[in-house]
C-alpha positions in Angstrom: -148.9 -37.6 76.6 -149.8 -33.8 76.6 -151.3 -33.9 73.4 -153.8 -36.9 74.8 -154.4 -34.6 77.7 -155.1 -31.8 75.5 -157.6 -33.8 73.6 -159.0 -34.8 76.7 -159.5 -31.7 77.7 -161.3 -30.5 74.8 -163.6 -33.6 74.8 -164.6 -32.7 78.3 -165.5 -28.5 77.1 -167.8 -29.9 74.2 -169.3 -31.9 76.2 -170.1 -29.2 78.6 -171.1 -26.8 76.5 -173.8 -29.1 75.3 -175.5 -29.6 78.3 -175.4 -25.9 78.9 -176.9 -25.8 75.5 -179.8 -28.1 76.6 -180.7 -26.5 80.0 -180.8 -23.1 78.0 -182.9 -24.6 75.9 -185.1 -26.1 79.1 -185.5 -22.7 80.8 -186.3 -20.6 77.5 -189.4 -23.3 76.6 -190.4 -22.8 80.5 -189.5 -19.2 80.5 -192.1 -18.7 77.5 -194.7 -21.4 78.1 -195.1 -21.8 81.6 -196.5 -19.2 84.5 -193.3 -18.2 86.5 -193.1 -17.2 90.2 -195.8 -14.3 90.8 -196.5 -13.4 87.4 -197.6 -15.4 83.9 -195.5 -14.9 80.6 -198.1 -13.6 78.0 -197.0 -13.8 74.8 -193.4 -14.5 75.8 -192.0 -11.6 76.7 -193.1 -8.7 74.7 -189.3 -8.3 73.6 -188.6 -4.5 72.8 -185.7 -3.7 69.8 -185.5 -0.5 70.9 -183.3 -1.0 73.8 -180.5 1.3 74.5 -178.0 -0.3 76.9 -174.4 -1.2 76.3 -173.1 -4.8 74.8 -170.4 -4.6 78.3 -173.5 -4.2 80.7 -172.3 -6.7 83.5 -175.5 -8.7 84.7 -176.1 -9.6 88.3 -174.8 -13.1 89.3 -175.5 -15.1 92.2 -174.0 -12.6 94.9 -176.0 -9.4 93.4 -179.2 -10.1 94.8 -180.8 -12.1 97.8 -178.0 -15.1 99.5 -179.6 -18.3 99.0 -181.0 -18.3 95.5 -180.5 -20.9 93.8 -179.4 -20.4 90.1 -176.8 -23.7 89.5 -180.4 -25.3 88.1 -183.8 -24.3 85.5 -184.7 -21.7 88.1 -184.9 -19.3 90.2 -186.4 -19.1 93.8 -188.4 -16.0 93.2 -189.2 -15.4 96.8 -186.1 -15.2 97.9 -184.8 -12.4 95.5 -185.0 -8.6 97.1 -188.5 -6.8 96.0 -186.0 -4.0 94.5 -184.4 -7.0 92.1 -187.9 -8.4 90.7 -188.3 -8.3 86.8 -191.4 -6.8 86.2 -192.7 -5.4 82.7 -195.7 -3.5 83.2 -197.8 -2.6 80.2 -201.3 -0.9 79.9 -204.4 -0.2 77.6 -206.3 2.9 77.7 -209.8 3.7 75.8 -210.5 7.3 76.0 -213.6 9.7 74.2 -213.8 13.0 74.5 -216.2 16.1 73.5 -213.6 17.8 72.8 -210.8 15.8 70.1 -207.9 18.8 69.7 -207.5 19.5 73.7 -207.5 16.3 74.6 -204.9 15.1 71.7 -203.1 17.8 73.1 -203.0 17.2 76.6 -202.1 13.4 76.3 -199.1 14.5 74.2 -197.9 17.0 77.0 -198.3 14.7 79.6 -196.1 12.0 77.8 -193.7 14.6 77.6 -193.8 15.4 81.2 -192.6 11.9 82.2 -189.8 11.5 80.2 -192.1 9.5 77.9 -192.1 9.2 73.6 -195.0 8.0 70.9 -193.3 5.1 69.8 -196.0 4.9 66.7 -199.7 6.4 65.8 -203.0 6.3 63.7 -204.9 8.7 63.2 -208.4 8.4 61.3 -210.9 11.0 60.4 -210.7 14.9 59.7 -213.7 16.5 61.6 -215.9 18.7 58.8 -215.2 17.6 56.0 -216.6 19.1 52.1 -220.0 17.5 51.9 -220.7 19.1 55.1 -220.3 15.9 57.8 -218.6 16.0 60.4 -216.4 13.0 60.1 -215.5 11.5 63.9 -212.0 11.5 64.7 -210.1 8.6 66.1 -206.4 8.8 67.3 -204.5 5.8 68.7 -200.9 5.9 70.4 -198.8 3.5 71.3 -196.2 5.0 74.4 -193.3 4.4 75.9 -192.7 5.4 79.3 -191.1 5.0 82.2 -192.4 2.4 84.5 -191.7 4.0 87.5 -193.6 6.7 86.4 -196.9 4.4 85.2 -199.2 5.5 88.0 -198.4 9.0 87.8 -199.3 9.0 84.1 -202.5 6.6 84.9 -203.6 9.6 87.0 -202.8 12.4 84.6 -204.3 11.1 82.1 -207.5 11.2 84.2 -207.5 14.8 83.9 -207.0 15.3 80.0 -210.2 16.2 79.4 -211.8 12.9 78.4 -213.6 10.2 80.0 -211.6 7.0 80.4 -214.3 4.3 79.5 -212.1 1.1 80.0 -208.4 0.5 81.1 -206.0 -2.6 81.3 -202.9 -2.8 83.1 -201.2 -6.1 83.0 -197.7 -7.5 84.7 -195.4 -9.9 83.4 -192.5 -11.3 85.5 -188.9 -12.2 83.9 -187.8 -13.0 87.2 -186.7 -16.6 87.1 -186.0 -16.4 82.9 -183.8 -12.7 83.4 -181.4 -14.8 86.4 -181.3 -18.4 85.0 -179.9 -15.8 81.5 -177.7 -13.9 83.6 -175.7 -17.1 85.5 -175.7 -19.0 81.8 -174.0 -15.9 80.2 -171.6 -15.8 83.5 -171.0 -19.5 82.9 -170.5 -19.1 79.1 -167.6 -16.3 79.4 -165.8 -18.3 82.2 -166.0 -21.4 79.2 -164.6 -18.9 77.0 -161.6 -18.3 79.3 -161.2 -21.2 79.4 -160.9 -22.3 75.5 -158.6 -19.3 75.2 -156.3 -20.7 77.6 -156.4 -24.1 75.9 -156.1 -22.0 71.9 -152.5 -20.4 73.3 -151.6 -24.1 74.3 -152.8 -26.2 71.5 -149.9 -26.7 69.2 -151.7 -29.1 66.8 -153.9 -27.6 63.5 -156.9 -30.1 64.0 -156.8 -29.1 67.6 -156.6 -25.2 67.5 -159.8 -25.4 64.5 -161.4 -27.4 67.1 -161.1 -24.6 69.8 -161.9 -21.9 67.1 -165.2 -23.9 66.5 -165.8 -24.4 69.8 -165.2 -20.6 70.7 -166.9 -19.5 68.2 -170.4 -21.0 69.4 -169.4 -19.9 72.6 -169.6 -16.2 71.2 -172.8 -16.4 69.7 -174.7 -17.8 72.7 -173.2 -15.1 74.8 -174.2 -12.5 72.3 -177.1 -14.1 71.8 -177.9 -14.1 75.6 -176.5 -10.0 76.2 -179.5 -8.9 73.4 -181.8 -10.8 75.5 -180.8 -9.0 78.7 -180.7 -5.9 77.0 -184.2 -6.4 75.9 -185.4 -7.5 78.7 -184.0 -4.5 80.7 -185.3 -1.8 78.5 -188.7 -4.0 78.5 -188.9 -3.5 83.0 -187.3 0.2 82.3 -189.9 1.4 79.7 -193.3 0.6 80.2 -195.4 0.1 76.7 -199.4 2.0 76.5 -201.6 1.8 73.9 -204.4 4.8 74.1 -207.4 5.3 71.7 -208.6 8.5 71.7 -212.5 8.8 70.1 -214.4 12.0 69.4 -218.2 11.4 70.1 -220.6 14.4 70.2 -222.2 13.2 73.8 -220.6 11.4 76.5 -221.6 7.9 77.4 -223.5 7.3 80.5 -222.6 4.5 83.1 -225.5 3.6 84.7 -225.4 0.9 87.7 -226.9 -2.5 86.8 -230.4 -2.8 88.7 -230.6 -4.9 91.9 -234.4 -5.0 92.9 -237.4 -6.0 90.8 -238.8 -2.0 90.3 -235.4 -1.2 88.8 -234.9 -3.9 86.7 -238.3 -3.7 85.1 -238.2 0.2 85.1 -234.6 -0.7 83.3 -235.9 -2.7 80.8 -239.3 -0.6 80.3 -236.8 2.9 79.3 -234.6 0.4 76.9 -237.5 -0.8 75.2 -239.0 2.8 74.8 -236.0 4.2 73.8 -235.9 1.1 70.9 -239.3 2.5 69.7 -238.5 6.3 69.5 -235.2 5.3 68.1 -237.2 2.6 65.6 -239.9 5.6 64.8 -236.9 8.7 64.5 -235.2 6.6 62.0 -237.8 5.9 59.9 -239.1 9.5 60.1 -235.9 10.0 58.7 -235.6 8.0 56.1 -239.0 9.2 54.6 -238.2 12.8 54.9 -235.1 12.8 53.7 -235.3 10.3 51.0 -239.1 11.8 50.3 -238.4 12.9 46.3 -236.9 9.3 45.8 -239.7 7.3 47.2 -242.1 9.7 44.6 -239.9 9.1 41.8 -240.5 4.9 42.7 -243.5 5.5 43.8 -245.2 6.8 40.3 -242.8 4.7 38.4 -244.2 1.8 40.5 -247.7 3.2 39.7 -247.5 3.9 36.0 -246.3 0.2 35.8 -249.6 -1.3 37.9 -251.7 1.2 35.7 -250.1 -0.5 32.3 -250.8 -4.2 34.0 -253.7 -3.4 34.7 -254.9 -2.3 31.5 -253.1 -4.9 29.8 -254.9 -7.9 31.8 -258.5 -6.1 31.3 -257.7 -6.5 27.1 -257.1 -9.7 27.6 -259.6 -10.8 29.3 -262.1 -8.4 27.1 -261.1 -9.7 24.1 -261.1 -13.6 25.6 -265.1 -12.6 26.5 -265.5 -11.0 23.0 -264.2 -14.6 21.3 -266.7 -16.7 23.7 -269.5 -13.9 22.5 -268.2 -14.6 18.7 -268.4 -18.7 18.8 -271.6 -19.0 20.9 
């Protein structure tokens, strides 16, 4: 009799563990496909390797953040959890130029340094004058980690780094509902692995105990599986991740307004047509001058080769007149 309840009882933990296995599975397709409370999921979740917390990091359950939420299903109510426990990952894109490349460089590096920030990874193309006498335009791109809380204050630093910022993109994803429903399945999945412990130091029987070990072994790898994911996901809403492009240019662009009444848009479209024709006329001014000993190298080769046509086709037809002269 208490080895059929022991059975029992393990036919009632795999069955279980897979429905927990199938509403995981529910809420990380939703999680990644669909828009969750307040904020869409692009491209999943960005997931960071470089995260730094510990494997023991307890994760907030039902009583950490706002009474009422309910986490026993797919989801969580987002409006009901505190501002403070929202899972946000910010991230940004910066496009910079700058007159001058070096101070600039320089500046951005110091100011990543100033909030607590690192290059994660950068490019750099181009190497200024160069031997032929060019000057080769530089281009630098970083990508940054940085503290989130610390976004806006870098946003407006970078402002002052001596370059002109020509386009920016700063985009939010919320984790709230995904980061929860992950935290209450990992609680869930340790309290199952009490639980098959308990039932190992009881099971007396070989097939019985390798059943548990099975068991509690897939157990373990969904919880591990599940504390990476919170780990990433924390060091994703602690670290923000900005991409900047840095390009040299030798004049800076100039933003003008888009024209509203008639006079402006036909005086707009008169100075962009002009400035096509000087443009049009510099270039090929250009081209001729500097490219004038090649064009008279073509040129007379081009000319010695009509010259010998020519005087080939006047033979011909001279001695084709001289034959008509001969048989008449």
């Amino acid at each position: 009799m208490k080895k059929i309840r022991l059975i029992s009882l393990v036919c009632i933990l795999t069955l279980l563990l897979c429905s927990c296995g199938a509403k995981s599975d529910m809420a990380y397709d939703s999680a990644l496909s669909g828009t969750t409370s307040g904020g869409a999921m692009s491209n999943g979740a960005n997931y960071d390797k470089g995260y730094t917390s510990s494997p023991e990091a307890s994760y907030p359950t039902k009583d950490d953040y706002a009474s009422g939420s309910d986490i026993s299903g797919s989801g969580v109510d987002a409006d009901k959890i505190a501002e403070s426990e929202r899972k946000l990952i910010k991230n940004g894109t910066f496009h910079v130029e700058t007159l001058e490349y070096e101070k600039t460089v320089d500046a951005i590096e110091d100011l990543i340094n100033s909030v607590g920030g690192y290059i994660q990874s950068s490019n750099v193309s181009g190497t200024g004058a160069i031997a032929s006498g060019y000057n080769q335009m530089r281009r630098a791109t970083f990508t940054v980690r940085l503290p989130a809380n610390d976004f806006e204050s870098f946003e407006d630093g970078l402002a002052a780094c001596g370059g002109s910022i020509l386009s920016r993109n700063v985009y939010v994803d919320e984790v709230t509902d995904y980061y929860y429903d992950s935290a209450a399945r990992l609680k869930s999945l340790q309290v199952q692995e009490e639980q098959l412990m308990e039932l190992m130091q009881k099971a007396e029987k070989l097939e019985v105990i390798i059943q548990l070990q099975s068991e509690l072994a897939n157990v373990r790898y969904q919880i591990e599986s599940l504390q990476g994911t919170l780990r990433r996901l924390d060091s994703q809403v602690a670290y923000s991740t900005v991409t900047i492009s840095v390009n040299e240019v030798y004049e800076s662009t100039v933003i003008q307004a888009p024209p509203k009444t008639l006079w402006q848009r036909i005086s707009y479209t008169f100075n962009n047509t002009w400035d096509d024709i000087t443009d049009g006329v510099e270039d090929f001014v250009v081209f001729v001058a500097g490219n004038i000993l090649l064009l008279i190298f073509w040129g007379a080769v081009i000319a010695a080769a009509a010259i010998i046509v020519v005087r080939r086709i006047k033979r011909i037809k001279a001695k084709k007149a001289h034959e008509e002269q001969s048989n008449d």
